[in-house]
C-alpha angles and dihedrals in degrees: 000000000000144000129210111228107171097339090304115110117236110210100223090171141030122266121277088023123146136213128186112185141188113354091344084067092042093045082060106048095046093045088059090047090052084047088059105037088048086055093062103029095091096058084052107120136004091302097055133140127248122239116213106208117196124191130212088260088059089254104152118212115191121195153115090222103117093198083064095033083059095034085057099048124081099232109190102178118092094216082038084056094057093065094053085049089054087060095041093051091048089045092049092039096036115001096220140052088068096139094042096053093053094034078058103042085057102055090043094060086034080065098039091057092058083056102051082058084059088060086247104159115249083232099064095036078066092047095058092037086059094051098041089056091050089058101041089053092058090048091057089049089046097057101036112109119212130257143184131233075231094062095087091164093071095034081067095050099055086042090058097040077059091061107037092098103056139085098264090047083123085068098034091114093055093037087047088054089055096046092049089055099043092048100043086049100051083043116116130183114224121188089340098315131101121236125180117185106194095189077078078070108091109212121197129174129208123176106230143065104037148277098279083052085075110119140195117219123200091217135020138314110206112200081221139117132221110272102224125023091220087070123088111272093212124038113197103206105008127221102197127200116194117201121186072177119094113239089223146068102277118209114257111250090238123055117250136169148231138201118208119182102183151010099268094057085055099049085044087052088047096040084055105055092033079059084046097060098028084055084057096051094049088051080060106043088046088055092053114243126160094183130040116192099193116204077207150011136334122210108238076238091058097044081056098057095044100045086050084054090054099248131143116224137192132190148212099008123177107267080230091062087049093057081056112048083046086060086038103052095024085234118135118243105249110228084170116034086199088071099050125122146191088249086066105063114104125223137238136165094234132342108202131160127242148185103223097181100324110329128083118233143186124233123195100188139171093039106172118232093000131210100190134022143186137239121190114205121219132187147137105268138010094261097048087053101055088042084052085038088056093039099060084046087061089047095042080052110050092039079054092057092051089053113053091023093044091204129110129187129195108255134202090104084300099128089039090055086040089053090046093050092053097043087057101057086040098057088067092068087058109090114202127025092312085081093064084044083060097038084063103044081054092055094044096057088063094067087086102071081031083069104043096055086044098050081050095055082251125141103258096197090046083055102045093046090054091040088055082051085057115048092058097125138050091248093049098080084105097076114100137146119295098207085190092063107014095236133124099250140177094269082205099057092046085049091240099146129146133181112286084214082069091056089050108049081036088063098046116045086050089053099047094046090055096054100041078057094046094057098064118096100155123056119189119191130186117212108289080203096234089302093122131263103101113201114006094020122134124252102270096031107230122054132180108273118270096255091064113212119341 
């Protein structure tokens, strides 16, 4: 891009740069969002399609989880980025929604685009998008219903509803039962409010057996072996001794040497480190362990005298999975082993090794009053593992949200065509072009229940007619789509409900994405030197996706 001063051209920007302006640049940028949310709109609902996703190892990736399906695909567009970033901030928030917020996103900026034709300023479609989502946002809140982290009845339907679009959805109710218990385990209240971290749940896959093999452990499953074959291989009421400590003589950061002139002085240097760590293993055994989990390494001397005292031992375990098994035994993790005592050890029924296929693992089991469990996932192949894997995510998550939120809504698209209704009605309180700006947001909340009927070979116009029948009185907000039958039915009465916290985050990241792409009306683009993107692309081409590494 260049200027003219004085008949000499003045270079603003670099060569080979490019600039789209105006609604040229909107056009754009709305156009790549579309792209995105189109991509993910078939896998929406119970009915939903799967996506195979193949990389460029040759690693396949089947689901319907549009967080994964984004995080999978290389997305090269800025605005197109912002709607990854939608599914990623309902997946870390919420953890699940994903396909509805971008679905969403996409048909709000689908709207606004009908309106920028109309010569509607960008500025006061904002405007009305801002206010619209306020409102939305009190209409969620207005038909929730409350619930209790003791109803576990309704914990498990909205556990199950998660699940009804995946591929496990045959073994949701089992999966669900599973879900309801670890999260209500790991759950703590603090000053009055419930709070459940499930990243206190230890999730651990294994290909073989089948789905209904999953369990739930009240402990912790340690993908480990034991360390020597001499120890015991089961421990009935388990004293544990955590060491973030090695039980051996570590190297000293600096060289040094030693010289050494004859024999003795090498059997006296040997003698001593083999004290040293003899002196370890004795502070152990008087405490009155029967199982010591290392952070780091254990001396082959060390793993002798243990396993001669009759103690199991397991090493180099991740300093997250010590933080566990310390909530999960109530034990304390050891950084001197001079200082430990016999109040630090933590407790468990029984700790016994065993080969699950082809690996050896640990299980710490029979932990009483746990803070943090494990499930081991079970399934046929690879790929039904990691979608079960995901699955139980999306039904850790939303338990989670009823939990700490305390608030349900009917789903099947029933509180979206509910929101619609009311920001209809009221758009004709607005005076002035806000009011169209509302009108749409309204429209585009319908696409929910839209999508459902489609993805069930419905007809979606037929449905939402008869929906908009429907949701005539204040009471009626419970009618959404049955994909089964094809019919408009009471949600409640069907047990579809999902967290109303899902709806809301749903609504707002959606909402804030469009307008933030509504708002550009300049892209400036340096050269991608030939490495893809076109207009809009970043300098390079090609970046690592927005997710970063698993």
């Amino acid at each position: 891009m260049s200027a003219q001063l004085g008949g000499t051209p003045v270079l603003i920007l670099k060569e080979g740069s490019e600039r789209t302006m105006g609604r040229d640049a909107q056009r754009t940028n709305i156009m790549a969002a579309k792209v995105i949310a189109e991509a993910v709109r078939t896998s929406l609902g119970p009915l939903g399609m799967d996506k195979m996703l193949v990389d460029s190892f040759g690693d396949v990736v089947i689901t319907n989880d549009g967080a994964t399906i984004l995080k999978e695909i290389d997305v090269q567009h800025p605005a197109a980025k912002m709607m990854v970033n939608i599914a990623k901030t309902q997946d870390d928030e919420v953890g699940d929604g994903t396909t509805t917020a971008v679905v969403l996103g996409g048909e709000l900026l689908k709207n606004a685009e009908i309106l920028l034709d109309q010569d509607i300023h960008p500025t006061v479609i904002i405007e009305g998008y801002r206010k619209a989502t306020e409102k939305a946002l009190q209409v969620i809140d207005e038909i929730s219903t409350e619930t209790s982290v003791d109803d576990e009845d309704m914990l498990k339907k909205v556990a199950v509803i998660s699940m009804s679009s995946k591929v496990v959805a045959g073994s949701r109710e089992y999966l669900a039962d599973i879900a309801v218990k670890a999260v209500r385990m790991v759950a703590e209240q603090v000053d009055g409010k419930w709070t459940a971290d499930i990243d206190n749940v230890k999730v651990d896959k294994k290909e073989g057996e089948s789905l209904e093999s999953t369990l739930l452990v009240n402990g912790i499953i340690l993908d480990k072996e034991i360390v020597h074959p001499g120890m015991p291989k089961r421990v009935e009421k388990a004293k544990i001794a955590l060491l973030s400590t090695p039980l051996e003589i570590e190297k000293t950061e600096f060289d040094a040497k030693i010289n050494i002139t004859n024999p003795e002085q090498m059997k006296a240097f040997l003698d001593q480190e083999e004290r040293m760590i003899r002196n370890m293993t004795d502070k152990v055994i008087s405490v009155g362990a029967n199982v010591v989990l290392l952070q780091k390494g254990i001396d082959d001397i060390a793993q002798h005298y243990l396993a001669k005292a009759g103690i199991l031992a397991v090493r180099r375990i991740k300093k997250s999975d010590m933080e566990k098994l310390a909530r999960a035994t109530g034990g304390e993790i050891i950084t001197n082993i001079e200082d430990f005592t016999a109040e630090d050890l933590g407790k468990a029924e029984v700790v016994y090794g065993k080969k699950i296929g082809d690996d050896d693992m640990v299980f710490i089991e029979g932990c009483k009053n746990p803070k943090s469990v494990s499930i081991l996932v079970r399934g046929g192949t690879e790929l039904i593992v990691d979608e079960a894997e995901r699955a139980l995510h999306d039904a850790l998550s939303v338990v989670r949200d009823v939990i700490e939120d305390g608030k349900v809504v009917p789903g099947g698209g029933a509180p979206e065509m509910e929101v619609a209704k009311r920001l209809k009605e009221y758009a004709d309180t607005l005076s002035g072009r806000e009011q169209l700006a509302v009108k749409q947001f309204a429209e585009a909340m319908e696409v929910v229940p839209k999508t459902l009927s489609e993805n069930a070979g419905l007809d979606q116009l037929d449905i939402l007619v008869e929906l908009r029948a429907k949701h005539v009185k204040p009471e009626d907000y419970v009618y959404g789509v049955d994909v089964y039958t094809g019919k408009i039915q009471d949600m409640t009465k069907m047990n579809v409900w999902e967290p109303a916290a899902v709806k809301r985050q749903a609504i707002k990241s959606a909402s804030e994405a469009a307008q933030m792409i509504l708002k550009i009306d300049d892209v400036i683009a340096a050269s991608s030197k030939g490495l893809g993107g076109g207009p809009g692309a970043p300098p390079g081409g090609g970046e690592e996706g927005e997710f970063g590494e698993d």
